[in-house]
N, C-alpha and C positions, 0 to 999 in steps of 0.2 A: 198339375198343381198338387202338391202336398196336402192333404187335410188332416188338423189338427180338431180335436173335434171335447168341449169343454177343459182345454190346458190351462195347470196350472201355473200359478206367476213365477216358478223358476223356470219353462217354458220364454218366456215371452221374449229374453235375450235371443233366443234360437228364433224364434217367429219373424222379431223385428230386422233382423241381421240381414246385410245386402250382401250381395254375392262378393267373393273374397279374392282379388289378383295379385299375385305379387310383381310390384313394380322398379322391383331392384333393376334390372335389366335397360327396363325402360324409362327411368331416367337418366341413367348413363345415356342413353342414343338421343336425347332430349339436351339436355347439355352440351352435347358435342356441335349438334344442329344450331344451337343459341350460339354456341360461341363463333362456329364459322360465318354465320350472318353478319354478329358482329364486328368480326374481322374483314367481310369481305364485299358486305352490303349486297348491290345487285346482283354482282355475278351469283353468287353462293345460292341466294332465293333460287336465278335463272335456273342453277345446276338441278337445287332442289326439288325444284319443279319436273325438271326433265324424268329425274332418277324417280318420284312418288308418284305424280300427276301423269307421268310419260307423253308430255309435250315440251317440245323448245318453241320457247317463245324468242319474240325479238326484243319485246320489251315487257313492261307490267302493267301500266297504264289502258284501264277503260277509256276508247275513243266516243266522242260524240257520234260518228260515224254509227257506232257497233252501239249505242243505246237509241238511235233513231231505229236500227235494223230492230230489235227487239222489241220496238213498239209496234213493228208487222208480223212481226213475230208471233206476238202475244192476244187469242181471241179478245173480241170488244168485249164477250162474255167474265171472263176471266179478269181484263181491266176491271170490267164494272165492279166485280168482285172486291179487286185491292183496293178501289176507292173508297166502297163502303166498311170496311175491317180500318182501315188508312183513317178515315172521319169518325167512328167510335170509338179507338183508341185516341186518337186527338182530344177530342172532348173529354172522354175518363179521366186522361195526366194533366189535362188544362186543369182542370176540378181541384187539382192538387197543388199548384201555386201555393206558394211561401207567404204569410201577411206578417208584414214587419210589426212589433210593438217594444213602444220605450218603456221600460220598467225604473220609476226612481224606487232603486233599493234603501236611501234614506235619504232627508232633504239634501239636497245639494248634487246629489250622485245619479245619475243617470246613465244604467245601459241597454244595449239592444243589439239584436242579432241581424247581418243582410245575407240576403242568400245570392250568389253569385256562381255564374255557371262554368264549368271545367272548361277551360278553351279549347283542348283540343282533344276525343274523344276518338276511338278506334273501336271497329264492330269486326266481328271476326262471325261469319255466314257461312256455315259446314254446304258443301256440295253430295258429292258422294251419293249415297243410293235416295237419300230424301234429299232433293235441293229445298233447303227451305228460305224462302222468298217473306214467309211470315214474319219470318223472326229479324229483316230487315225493315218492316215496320214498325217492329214490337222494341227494337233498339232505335233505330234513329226518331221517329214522331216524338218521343219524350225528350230526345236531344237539342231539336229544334226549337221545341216550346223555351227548353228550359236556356236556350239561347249561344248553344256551345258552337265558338267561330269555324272549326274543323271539325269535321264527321265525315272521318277517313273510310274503308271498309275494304275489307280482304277477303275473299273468296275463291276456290278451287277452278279453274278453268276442266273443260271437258279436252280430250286428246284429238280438237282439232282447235284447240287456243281460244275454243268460244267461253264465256257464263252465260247458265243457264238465263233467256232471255224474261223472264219470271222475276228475277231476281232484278234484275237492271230495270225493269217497270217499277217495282217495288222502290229501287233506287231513287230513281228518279219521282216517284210522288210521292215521296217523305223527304226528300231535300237531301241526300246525302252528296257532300261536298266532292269526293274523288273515288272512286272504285279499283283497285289493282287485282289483276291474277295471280293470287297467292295460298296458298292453302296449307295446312297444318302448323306443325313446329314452324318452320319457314317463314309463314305470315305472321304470328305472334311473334319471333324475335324483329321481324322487318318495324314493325308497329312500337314495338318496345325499344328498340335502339336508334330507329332509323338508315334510309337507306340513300342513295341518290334517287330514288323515283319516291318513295316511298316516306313521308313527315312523321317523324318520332310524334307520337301522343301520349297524354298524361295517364289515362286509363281507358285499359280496352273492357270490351264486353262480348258477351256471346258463347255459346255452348260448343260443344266439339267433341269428337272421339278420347281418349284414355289418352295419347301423344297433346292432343293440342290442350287438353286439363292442366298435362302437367308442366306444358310449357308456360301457360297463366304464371302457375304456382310458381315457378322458378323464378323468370319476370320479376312476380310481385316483391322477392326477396329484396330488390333493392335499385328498380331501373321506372317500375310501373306502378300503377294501383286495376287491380280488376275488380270486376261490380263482386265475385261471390265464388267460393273454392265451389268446384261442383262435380257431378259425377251420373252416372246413367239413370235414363229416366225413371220414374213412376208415381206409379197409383195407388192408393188405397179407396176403398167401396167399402161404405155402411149399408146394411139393407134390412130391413126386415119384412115380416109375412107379404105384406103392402106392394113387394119392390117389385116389379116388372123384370121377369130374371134373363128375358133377349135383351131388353136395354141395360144389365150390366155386362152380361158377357159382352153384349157390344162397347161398353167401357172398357171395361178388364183388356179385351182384343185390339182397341184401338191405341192402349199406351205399352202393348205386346210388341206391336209391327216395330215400334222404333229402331228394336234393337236387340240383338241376342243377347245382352248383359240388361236391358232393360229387367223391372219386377214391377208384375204388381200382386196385390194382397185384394183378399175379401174379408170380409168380417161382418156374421151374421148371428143375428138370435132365430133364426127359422132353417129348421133342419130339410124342411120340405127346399126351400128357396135355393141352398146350400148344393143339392140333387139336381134341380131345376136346371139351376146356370151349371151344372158340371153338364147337362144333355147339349145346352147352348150353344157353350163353348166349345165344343168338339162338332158341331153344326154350323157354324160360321165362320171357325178357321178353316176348316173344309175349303171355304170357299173364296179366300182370300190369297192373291195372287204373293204377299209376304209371308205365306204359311210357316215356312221353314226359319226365318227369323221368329217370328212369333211363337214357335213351337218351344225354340230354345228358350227364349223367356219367358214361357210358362215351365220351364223344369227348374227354375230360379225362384217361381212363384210358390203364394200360398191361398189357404182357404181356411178361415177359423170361425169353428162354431162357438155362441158364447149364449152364458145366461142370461145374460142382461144387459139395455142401451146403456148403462152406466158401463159396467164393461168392455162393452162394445167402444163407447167413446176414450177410456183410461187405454185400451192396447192402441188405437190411433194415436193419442197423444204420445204412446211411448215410442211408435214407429217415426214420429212427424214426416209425415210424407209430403212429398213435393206439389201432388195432387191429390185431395181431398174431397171425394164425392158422397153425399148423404141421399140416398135413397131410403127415408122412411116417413111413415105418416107423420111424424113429431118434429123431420127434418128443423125449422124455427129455434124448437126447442134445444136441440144437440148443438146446432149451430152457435147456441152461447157459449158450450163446453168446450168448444175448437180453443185450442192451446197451440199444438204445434202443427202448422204446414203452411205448405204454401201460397196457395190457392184453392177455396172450397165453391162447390157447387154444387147447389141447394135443390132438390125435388126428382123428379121423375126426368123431366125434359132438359135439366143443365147436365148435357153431357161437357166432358173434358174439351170436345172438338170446339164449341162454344166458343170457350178461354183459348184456345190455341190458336185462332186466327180473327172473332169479328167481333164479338161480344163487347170490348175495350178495355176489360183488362190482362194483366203482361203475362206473357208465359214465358217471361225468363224467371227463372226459381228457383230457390235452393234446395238440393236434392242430398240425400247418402246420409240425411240424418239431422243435416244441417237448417233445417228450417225452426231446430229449438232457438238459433242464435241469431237467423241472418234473414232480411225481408226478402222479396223475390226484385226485378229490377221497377224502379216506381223513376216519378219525374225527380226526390231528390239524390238519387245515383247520380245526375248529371251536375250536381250543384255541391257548393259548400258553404257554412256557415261560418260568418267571420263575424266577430263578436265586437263591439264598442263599448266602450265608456267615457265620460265625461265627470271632470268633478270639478265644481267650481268653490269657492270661499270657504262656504258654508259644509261642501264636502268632507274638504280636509279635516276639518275642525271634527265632523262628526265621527269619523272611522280612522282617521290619522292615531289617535292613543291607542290601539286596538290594532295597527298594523305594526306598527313601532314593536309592542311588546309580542306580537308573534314573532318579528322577523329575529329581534332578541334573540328568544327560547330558540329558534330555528340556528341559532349563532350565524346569522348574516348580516351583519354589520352594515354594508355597505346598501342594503335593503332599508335597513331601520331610518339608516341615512337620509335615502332619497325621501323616506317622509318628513325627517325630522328637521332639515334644512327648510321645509315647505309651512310647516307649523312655526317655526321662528321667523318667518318672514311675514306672514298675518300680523 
C-alpha cells in the first residue's frame, strides 16, 4: 500500500483515484457478444458457454432434479446459515415498504403516489473464483417482498454443467422463479433481449467482472434498466489511536481477496496505528489462501495519515466509497458527517463481512465513485412510483387560470385548451 503521510488537497485527486483500464478493446468484444445473442438466442449463449465456461451444455434451464441434489449437497450447517442472513435481510427491506399518502395540493385537487413493483426482474450471480450464493439473497429477498412476478437468475455453470449447489439453496429460499446456466456477457444479453429458454426482463441486477459491467451499461442504452453503473470492489477505514489495528488489516484484507483490481484505502489521524496495521497486514495475508489476489489489490491501494477527524472524514467523503468503515472512539459522532458511500459500519466489531452476508442490510452498492449519486440496491429498486391526481369542480376553478396562462407563455395552445374548454363548461 502507498503511504501518503499529512497530503495536501491537490493530493487528494491522486489518493481518491481507482485504478485506470482502458476499455476500448473490451467493449468492442462486449457488443459483438450482445449482438449475436441477440440474433441468435439459445444457440449463441450454448456457444458462449462452451467457448468462456468450457462446457456444452444441452440446455439452460435449472432442473428441479439438480436443486433437490443441491440441498444434499449443501451442509445443514451452512443451510442454517442462508436461512438466518435470508430472515435478516427480509425483515430490514420489509422495514422499507412504501406508505401511500394523498396530498390535496388546493381544494379540490388531490394527488398521490402507488408504488408498484417491476414484473419482471433478472439477477445476474458472478461464479468464478468466489461463487457468491450471498448476493442471490441480497437481490432476490427485496424482489419478492416488493412483489416482482419473475425473478429470473443467471449464473456460470462449473465445466461439468453443475452451479455451484450454494447458490441453488440460496435459490430456492428467497423464491427465485427460474435459474439458467448462463454467465458473463452471454447471460446479460440473454436477460436483456431474451432467448427461447430464457424471459426478456425489465431490469437486471447484480455485480460482475469488467465484461459483464459493461454489458449492464450497453443493455441499459436502450433494451433494459439496471439497478446501478458499477465497477471493482472497495473499502475505505477511518481509524484512530482507539482502533484495534488486527481488526482493520483484517477489513482492509477481507475486501483485498475479492479481486486484483479491487482497492481499499485507510485513513488515519494515529501515526503509531498507521505502522501497526502496516505489521498486520503483511501478517495475515501471509496466511491467506487468496494471497496473490490480494497482494495485487494492495499495490492499487493506499494509507493516508491526516491531522484531523474533520479531515479524516472530508477525504472519505471525496473518495465515497462503496464501503465505509469507522473505527474510532467518536465513531456516533463521524457517523453524522458520512456524505458519500455506500454502506457504513459503525465501531470496533461491524466488520464489512457483517453487511456482506447476515446483518440485513444489501451489499449491492455503488462503487468507482459513484455513491456521490446512486443508493446501493434497497427494496425500492424493485418498484416504481406512479403518480395520480384527481380534480374535481372546485379543482379546476382553483389552478385552471394559472394553467391556462402557463400553457400560453409556453405557446401550446392546444394545452391551454384542454383547460379552457373545462372552465367554460362550469
Amino acid at each position: 500500500m502507498k503511504i501518503y503521510k499529512y497530503p495536501q488537497r491537490e493530493q487528494w485527486a491522486e489518493i481518491t483515484a481507482r485504478p485506470h483500464l482502458d476499455h476500448t478493446q473490451l467493449q468492442q468484444t462486449v457488443s459483438a457478444v450482445l449482438s449475436d445473442v441477440r440474433q441468435r438466442g439459445d444457440e449463441a449463449v450454448l456457444d458462449y458457454e462452451e467457448r468462456f465456461d468450457h462446457v456444452r451444455l444441452q440446455s439452460l434451464a435449472v432442473t428441479e432434479a439438480e436443486m433437490d441434489e443441491a440441498e444434499q449437497l449443501v451442509s445443514t450447517e451452512l443451510k442454517d446459515a442462508i436461512r438466518l442472513a435470508h430472515q435478516n435481510i427480509y425483515k430490514f427491506h420489509e422495514a422499507q415498504r412504501f406508505s401511500e399518502v394523498r396530498v390535496e395540493t388546493q381544494p379540490g385537487v388531490v394527488c398521490w403516489q402507488k408504488s408498484v413493483a417491476i414484473e419482471k426482474v433478472g439477477l445476474y450471480i458472478p461464479g468464478g473464483t468466489a461463487p457468491l450464493f450471498s448476493t442471490v439473497l441480497m437481490l432476490a429477498t427485496p424482489a419478492k417482498i416488493a412483489g416482482c412476478q419473475e425473478c429470473v437468475l443467471c449464473t456460470p455453470p462449473n465445466r461439468e454443467g453443475k452451479v455451484n449447489p450454494a447458490i441453488l439453496v440460496a435459490a430456492r429460499t428467497a423464491g427465485v422463479s427460474a435459474i439458467y446456466k448462463a454467465g458473463g456477457v452471454q447471460a446479460i444479453g440473454a436477460m436483456a433481449y431474451g432467448t427461447e429458454s430464457v424471459p426478456k426482463v425489465f431490469k437486471i441486477f447484480g455485480p460482475g467482472n469488467q465484461y459483464v459491467m459493461a454489458a449492464k451499461q450497453q443493455v441499459s442504452l436502450g433494451d433494459v434498466a439496471i439497478d446501478m453503473p458499477a465497477g471493482p470492489s472497495e473499502v475505505c477505514v477511518l481509524a484512530d489511536e482507539s482502533a484495534n489495528a488486527a481488526f482493520v488489516a483484517a477489513d482492509l484484507l477481507s475486501q483485498a481477496e475479492h479481486g486484483i483490481d479491487s482497492q481499499v484505502l485507510l485513513i488515519t489521524t494515529s501515526e503509531q496505528l498507521l505502522a501497526d496495521v502496516q505489521v498486520e497486514v503483511e501478517r495475515q495475508l501471509n496466511l491467506l489462501p487468496r494471497k496473490d489476489i490480494a497482494q495485487k489489490a494492495l499495490d492499487n491501494s493506499r494509507s493516508v495519515l491526516v491531522g484531523s477527524a474533520d479531515e479524516m472524514m472530508a477525504l472519505s467523503n471525496a473518495y465515497a466509497p462503496e464501503h465505509l468503515i469507522i473505527q474510532t472512539h467518536d465513531y456516533d459522532e463521524l457517523a453524522t458527517k458520512v456524505i458519500n458511500a455506500g454502506s457504513v459500519f459503525l465501531g470496533p466489531y461491524a466488520c464489512e463481512s457483517a453487511g456482506d452476508y447476515a446483518s440485513g442490510t444489501n451489499h449491492t452498492l455503488p462503487t468507482h465513485g459513484y455513491a456521490t449519486a446512486y443508493s446501493g440496491v434497497n427494496l425500492d429498486s424493485y418498484c416504481r412510483k406512479v403518480t395520480f391526481q384527481h380534480l374535481n369542480e372546485e379543482g379546476v376553478r382553483r389552478i385552471g387560470p394559472a394553467v391556462e396562462l402557463m400553457a400560453e407563455a409556453e405557446q401550446l395552445d392546444a394545452h391551454k385548451n384542454a383547460m379552457t374548454i373545462r372552465l367554460k363548461s362550469l
